[in-house]
C-alpha positions, 0 to 999 in steps of 0.5 A: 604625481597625481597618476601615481596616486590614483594608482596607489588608491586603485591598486588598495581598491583592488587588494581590499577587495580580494581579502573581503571576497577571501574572508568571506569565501572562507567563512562557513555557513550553516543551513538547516532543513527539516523532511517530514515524511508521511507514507500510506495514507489511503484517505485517511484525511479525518480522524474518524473511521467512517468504516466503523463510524467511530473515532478513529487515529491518525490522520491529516487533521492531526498531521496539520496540526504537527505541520503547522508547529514544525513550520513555525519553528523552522525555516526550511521544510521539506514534506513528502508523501510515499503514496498510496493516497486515493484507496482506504478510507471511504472518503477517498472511494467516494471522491475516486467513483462517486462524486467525480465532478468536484476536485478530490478531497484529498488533492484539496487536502494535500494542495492545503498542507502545502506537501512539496512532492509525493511517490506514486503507489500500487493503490494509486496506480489501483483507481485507474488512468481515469482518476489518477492522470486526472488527480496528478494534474490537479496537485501543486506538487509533482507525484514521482516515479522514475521506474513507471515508463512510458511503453510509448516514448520510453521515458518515465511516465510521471516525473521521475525527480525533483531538486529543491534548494534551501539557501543554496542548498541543493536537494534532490528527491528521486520517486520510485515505485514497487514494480509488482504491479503488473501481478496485482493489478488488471493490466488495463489500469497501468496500460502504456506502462511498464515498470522497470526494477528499482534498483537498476532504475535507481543506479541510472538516475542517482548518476545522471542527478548527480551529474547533472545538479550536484545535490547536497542531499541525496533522498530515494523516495520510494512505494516499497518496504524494507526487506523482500519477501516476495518470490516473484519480484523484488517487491520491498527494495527498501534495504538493499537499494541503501546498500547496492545504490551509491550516492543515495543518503536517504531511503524514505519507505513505504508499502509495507506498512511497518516503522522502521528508522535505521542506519545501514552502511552501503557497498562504499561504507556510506552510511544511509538512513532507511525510515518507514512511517508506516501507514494512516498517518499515525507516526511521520518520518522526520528528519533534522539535517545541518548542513555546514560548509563554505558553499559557492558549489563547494561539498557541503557536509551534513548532520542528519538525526532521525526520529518516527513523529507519533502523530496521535499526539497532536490534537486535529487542526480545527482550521483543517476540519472547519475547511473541509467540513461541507466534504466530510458530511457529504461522505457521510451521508452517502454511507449512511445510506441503508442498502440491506438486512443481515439476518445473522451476524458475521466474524472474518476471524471464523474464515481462518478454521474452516467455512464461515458466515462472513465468507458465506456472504462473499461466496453467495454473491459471487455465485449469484452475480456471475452465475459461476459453477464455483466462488473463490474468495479470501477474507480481505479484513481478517478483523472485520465483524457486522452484527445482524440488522440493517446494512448501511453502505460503510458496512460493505467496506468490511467485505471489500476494502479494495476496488478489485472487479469480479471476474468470471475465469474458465478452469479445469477441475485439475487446475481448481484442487491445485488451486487450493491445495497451493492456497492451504499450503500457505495457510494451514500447517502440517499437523502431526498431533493435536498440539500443533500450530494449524496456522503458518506462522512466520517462525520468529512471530510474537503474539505482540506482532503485528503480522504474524503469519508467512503469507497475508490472510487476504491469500487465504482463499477457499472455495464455495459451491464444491465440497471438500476437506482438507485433511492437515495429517497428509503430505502438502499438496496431497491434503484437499479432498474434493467430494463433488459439488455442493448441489450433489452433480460430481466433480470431474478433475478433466471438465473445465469450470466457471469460477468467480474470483476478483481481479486481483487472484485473476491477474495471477497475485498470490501465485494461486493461479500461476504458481499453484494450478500451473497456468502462465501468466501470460495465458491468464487473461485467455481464461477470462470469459466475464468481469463484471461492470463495476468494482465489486463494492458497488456490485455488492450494493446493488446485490444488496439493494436486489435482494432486500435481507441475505441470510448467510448459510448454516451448512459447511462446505469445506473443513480442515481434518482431523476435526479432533486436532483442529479443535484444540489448535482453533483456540490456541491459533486464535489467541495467538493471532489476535494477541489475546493472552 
């Protein structure tokens, strides 16, 4: 009797237990998690434009005080970064070459706001193996990017993924990065990479993750744009690696510095959210998800909302400036350093009609420091503007935003008029009559636009030390005139020539070299017969410091004809491209 009822409680024992386990395997859970994306920062840590010593926007300061908030009322968060961290504002050039003993500012800053991953990007891989390798070692979160491998092993050379799990909630967040590096960039600052295309890179790894740690979610964190067009390489791959590459939920983009927050349906008809913040931290992508479903490895479904945070109405974080205070006067004073006189002022906007003082000071120094028979040079900040007076070290950020070297390249005369015939071909318009458009614009640009022309200003590169004209009433590729050489010796198409140029036109980016002189990229670094020691900022400091004052020269060297249409189109253009109505 006593065995029958021992087996009677055991068995009830038993079945209780079962209908617990069943009732709770039954009942759904809900989880919610919050990304915060931000993209494209280059140092933008302060908000303030030590460029032009003024109140600037943006921000990680203000970004703190959005983080904070959004952490507060909220469990689960998720914060990501799309790269392009350590160029752009001064702060991150000084920590990138000047201090270089103490740990990078924006490595602290980003360790403090406690970012959970990030993508590498172009102006990352910018800076060199010497900052970057460091800089990655020094965060407390990983930099992905799953398409940069490594020419020595074959696999990726950073960490290609990350997955994270929020209360049995698994996310995956795959890097990638733009592959149109090796044409911007000097190859020895990527050297032992090679970067293979996103879309092919991505179809591998989104099987192989999925496989491998089943994700709930499924992010594409990416450095490239939305839409393409770039003829060489499949430089924003935004769109179509939503559309091509199943298994991808969300695209989170950057590069390209545009916003962008939309649904597109994929080759399966999934959905997928592609957003863009853009760039300086002045909006941040955030995204609520709620997932619902029983767990225990079961599919989880999921609500996502998606909406641009403007980061301009937050207030700076007093705690985030107070702790990075002692960093931000030490910028400071080094761009206060006076390093010359400017005896005239400058515009760049002049650099869109014809030879300009703002590129007469690029110009005179290129020639001066590599004693090259010819400069080419493109206004890189088509808004930059310096009155005449002191110089101090902010102001020559206006001529060189980018840490590119000079370099000196051989070519011949043939090969410099191709040049520049490709280079106006992409600038300068047709001209039929008096009434029309001298600047290529994209043919769906408005005046409210933020980029408004074809090809980006820092491509229109013109010559110093030939004159010539370049006649808008003749036939693309037959509009460039080369008259001789400015010191009066003629100009010989068949002689070859020393030309200056920075390293981003003479790794062959823009196509000017490739694409419009004919010379194969692969020849490219043959042609090369000098580069300077340093990046040419700290080479126009010294210039500076050389000369004492530079007084930009008065005589034009080249112009656009016939001068009566280019007259009456100047102001229109002008107007247009500045969104002045």
């Amino acid at each position: 009797m006593k065995n029958s009822v021992k087996g009677f409680f055991a068995t009830s024992i038993v079945v209780l237990a079962a209908l617990l386990m069943t009732a709770c395997s039954s009942k759904e859970k809900k989880v919610e998690l919050r990304i915060i994306h931000t993209s494209d920062m280059h140092g933008n840590v302060y908000p303030y434009d030590f460029i032009l010593d003024r109140d600037g926007s943006g921000s990680l300061a203000r970004f703190a005080t959005a983080i904070k908030q959004i952490r507060e009322q909220n469990e689960h968060v998720l914060l990501l970064d799309g790269g392009d961290i350590f160029q752009g504002q001064p702060p991150a050039y000084y920590y990138n070459y000047i201090n270089t003993a103490d740990t990078h500012l924006i490595v602290k800053a980003m360790n403090y706001l406690e970012y959970d991953a990030a993508a590498v990007g172009n102006h990352d891989i910018e800076t060199g193996h010497e900052i970057y390798d460091k800089c990655f070692k020094q965060t407390i979160f990983p930099f992905l990017a799953a398409n940069a491998i490594d020419t020595a092993t074959d696999k990726p050379y950073f960490s290609p993924y990350k997955i994270f799990e929020y209360s049995g909630v698994k996310v995956a967040v795959l890097g990638l990065i733009t592959p149109a590096i090796p044409e911007w960039l000097p190859k020895h600052l990527w050297r032992g990479i090679r970067f293979e295309s996103i879309e092919e890179s991505a179809t591998h790894w989104v099987k192989t993750i999925r496989e491998k740690s089943k994700p709930d979610l499924f992010i594409a964190l990416i450095h490239s744009g939305v839409d393409n067009d770039n003829p060489r390489y499949m430089e924003n791959a935004g769109r179509k690696l939503a559309q091509d590459v199943p298994g991808i939920d969300i695209v989170l983009c950057g590069h390209d510095h545009k916003t962008a927050n939309e649904w597109i349906v994929n080759t399966q008809g999934d959905s997928v959210l592609i957003i863009d913040p853009a760039n300086n931290v002045n909006w941040a992508s955030d995204i609520h998800i709620t997932f619902t479903g029983k767990g225990n490895k079961q599919p989880m479904s999921k609500q996502i909302e998606a909406n641009l945070l403007d980061i301009n109405r937050y207030e700076p974080d007093s705690a985030f400036l107070q702790t990075f205070a002692a960093e931000r006067e030490e910028v400071k004073s080094y761009l206060d350093k006076k390093v010359g006189v400017l005896k005239t002022p400058v515009f760049a906007e002049n650099a869109l009609f014809g030879t300009s003082a703002f590129m007469d000071v690029i110009h005179q120094f290129q020639l001066a420091v590599t004693d090259a028979d010819i400069s080419f040079a493109a206004p890189l900040k088509i808004s930059a503007k310096l009155n005449a007076g002191n110089l101090c070290v902010r102001d020559l950020f206006q001529f060189f935003p980018y840490s590119n070297m000079l370099y000196t390249m051989e070519l011949t005369g043939r090969e410099i008029k191709d040049y520049l015939e490709y280079s106006y071909k992409q600038w300068a318009a047709p001209m039929a009559g008096p009434n029309d458009r001298l600047i290529v614009f994209r043919p769906d640009a408005k005046i409210t636009d933020k980029y408004k022309t074809k090809v980006p200003t820092y491509n229109y590169s013109s010559a110093q030390g030939i004159d010539y004209v370049v006649d808008l009433s003749k036939p693309i590729g037959e509009r460039v005139r080369i008259t001789g050489f400015t010191n009066g010796k003629p100009f010989d198409m068949e002689a070859r020539y020393r030309v200056a140029m920075n390293s981003y036109r003479a790794g062959g980016a823009g196509g000017h070299l490739t694409d419009g002189a004919g010379i194969d990229r692969e020849e490219l670094p043959n042609r090369i017969l000098a580069i300077c020691k340093h990046d040419q900022f700290l080479t126009m400091i010294e210039y500076f410091e050389d000369r004492g004052s530079i007084t930009p020269n008065k005589k034009s060297n080249w112009k656009f004809i016939p001068e009566e249409w280019v007259n009456k189109a100047r102001k229109r253009d002008s107007d247009f491209f500045f969104g002045r109505k």
